[in-house]
N, C-alpha and C positions, 0 to 999 in steps of 0.2 A: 688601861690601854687608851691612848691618844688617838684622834684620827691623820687621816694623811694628808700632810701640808703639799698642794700643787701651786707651784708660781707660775706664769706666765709673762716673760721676758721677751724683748725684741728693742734692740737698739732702733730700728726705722720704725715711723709712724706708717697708720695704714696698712699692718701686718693682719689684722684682723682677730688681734689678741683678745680684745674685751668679744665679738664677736663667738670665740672660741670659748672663751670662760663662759658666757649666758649657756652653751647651748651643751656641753658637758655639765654643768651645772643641774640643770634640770634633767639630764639624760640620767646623772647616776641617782637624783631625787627621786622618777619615776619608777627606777628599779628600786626602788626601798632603802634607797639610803639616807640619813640624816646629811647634808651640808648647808655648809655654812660660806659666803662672799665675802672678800675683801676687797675693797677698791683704794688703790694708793693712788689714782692717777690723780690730778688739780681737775682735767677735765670733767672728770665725775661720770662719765658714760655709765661704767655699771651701775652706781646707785640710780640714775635715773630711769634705767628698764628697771631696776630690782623694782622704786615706787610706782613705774608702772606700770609692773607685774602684780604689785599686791594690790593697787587701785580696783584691778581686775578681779580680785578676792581670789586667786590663785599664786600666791605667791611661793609656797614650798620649801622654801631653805630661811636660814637667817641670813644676816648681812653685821658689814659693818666694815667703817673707814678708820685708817687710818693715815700717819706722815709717812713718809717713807722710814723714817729710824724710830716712828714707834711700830712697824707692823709686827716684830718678833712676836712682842708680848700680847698683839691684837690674836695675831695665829696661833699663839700657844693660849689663850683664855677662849676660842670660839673650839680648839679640838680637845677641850674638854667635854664638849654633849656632840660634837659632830665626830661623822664618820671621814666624813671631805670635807678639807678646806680649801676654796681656789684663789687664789689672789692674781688679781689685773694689777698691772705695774704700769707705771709712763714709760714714753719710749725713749729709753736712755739707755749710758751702758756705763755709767765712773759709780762712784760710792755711793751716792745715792739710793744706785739697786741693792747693792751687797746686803743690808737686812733680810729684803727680802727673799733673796737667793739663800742666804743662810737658814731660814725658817723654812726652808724647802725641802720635803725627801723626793721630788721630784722639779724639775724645771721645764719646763715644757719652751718650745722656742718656733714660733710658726714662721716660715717663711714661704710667702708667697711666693709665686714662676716668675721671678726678674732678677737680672742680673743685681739691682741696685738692693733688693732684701737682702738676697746671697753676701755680698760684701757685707752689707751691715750685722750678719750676723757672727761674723769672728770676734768682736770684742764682745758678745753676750758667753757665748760660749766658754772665753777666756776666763772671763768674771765667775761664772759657776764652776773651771776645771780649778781655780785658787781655791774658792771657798769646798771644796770636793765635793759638789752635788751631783749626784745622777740627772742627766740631762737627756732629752727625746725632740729630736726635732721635727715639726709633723709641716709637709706640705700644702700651703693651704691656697684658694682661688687658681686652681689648678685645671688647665685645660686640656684635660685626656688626650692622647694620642695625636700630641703636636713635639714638633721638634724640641723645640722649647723647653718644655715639662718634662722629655727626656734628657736633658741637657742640665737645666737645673736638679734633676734627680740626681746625674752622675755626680755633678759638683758636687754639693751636700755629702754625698758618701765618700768623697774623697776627705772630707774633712776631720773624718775620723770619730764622729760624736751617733751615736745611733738615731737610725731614721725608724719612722713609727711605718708600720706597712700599710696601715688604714690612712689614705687620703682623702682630703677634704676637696670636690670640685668647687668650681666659680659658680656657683648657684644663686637663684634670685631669692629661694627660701630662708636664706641664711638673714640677705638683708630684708627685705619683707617683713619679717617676722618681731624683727628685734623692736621695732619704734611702738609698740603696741604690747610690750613686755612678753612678747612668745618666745618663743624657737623652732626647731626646726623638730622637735622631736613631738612635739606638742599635739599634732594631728597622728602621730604614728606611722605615720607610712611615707615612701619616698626615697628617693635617692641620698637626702643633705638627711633626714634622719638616720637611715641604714650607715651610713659614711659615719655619725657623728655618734652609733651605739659601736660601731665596731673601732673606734678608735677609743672608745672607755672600758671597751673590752680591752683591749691590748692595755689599755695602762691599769686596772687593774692584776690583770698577770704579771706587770712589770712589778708592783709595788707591793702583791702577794694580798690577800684575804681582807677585802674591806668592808667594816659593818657586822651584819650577823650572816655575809651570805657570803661567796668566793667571786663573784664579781659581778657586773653590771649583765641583767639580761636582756 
């Protein structure tokens, strides 16, 4: 048995994808699971928390870069000993991504409360319903109980691609954390933690029995 390939796509920069990869990354680590990181991005974000994270001598997964048309076979030789695989992508949406959307049983697709994510995210969408991937689009920098956020909510749902019910708020923990190779789940306790176990919960049950256990606790 193979582990489960997650991509993380978003045509617009500043979605807060590499953001979302670190801290599910280490959420499904701390519940016992083996993963493993991929960074396709040029700018390198992930691997620079991943070194440093392990600087820190907690580093807990493996890693590993690659182009954007070699990450198939990056994703299919790291979910041979992982349970999770995540992959950060650059913010694009033409062939370039298609590898990695194809090496995907799931696509993950964060869009943040603005109009200008929302637009940018129909051609990512598009690109994962050709390649036929399950797609979860999770709202992320989210400020509860504004017009706004209910407004981008509706949008989104009209689109037709499933929304994740666990949202990510605009938290400072999120950013905080990340320049020092943390996260948010790191301390255990909190809001950007709770938000970021109950949305690996949910994908878990999307993707069925990960590991040696049934999901992220």
């Amino acid at each position: 048995m193979t582990g489960t390939v997650i991509t993380l796509a978003q045509q617009k920069g500043g979605s807060g994808k590499t953001t979302l990869a670190v801290n599910l990354a280490v959420a499904f680590a701390r519940a016992g699971r083996r993963v493993a990181a991929i960074d396709t991005d040029p700018q390198g974000s992930l691997g620079r928390w991943f070194m440093a994270r392990a600087a820190a001598g907690e580093p807990g997964l493996d890693f590993g870069t690659a182009s954007a048309w070699g990450v198939e076979y990056e994703a299919r030789k790291l979910a041979r000993t992982a349970d999770i695989v995540i992959v950060d992508t650059p913010p694009k949406a033409d062939s370039d991504l298609r590898p990695a959307l194809r090496a995907a049983d799931l696509v993950l697709v964060p869009v943040a409360a603005s109009a200008l994510d929302l637009w940018a995210t129909e051609g990512v969408l598009d690109l994962a319903r050709r390649e036929g991937r399950a797609t979860l689009i999770v709202l992320n920098r989210v400020r509860s109980g504004t017009r706004l956020a209910a407004s981008i909510a509706s949008a989104v749902d009209a689109l037709g691609t499933p929304r994740a019910t666990a949202v990510l708020g605009n938290r400072v923990a999120f950013a905080e954390t990340l320049g020092a190779g943390g996260s948010a789940t790191d301390a255990g306790r909190g809001a950007a933690a709770e938000e970021i176990r109950a949305l690996a919960d949910e994908i878990a049950r999307r993707v069925g029995p990960i590991g040696s256990a049934a999901g992220p606790g």
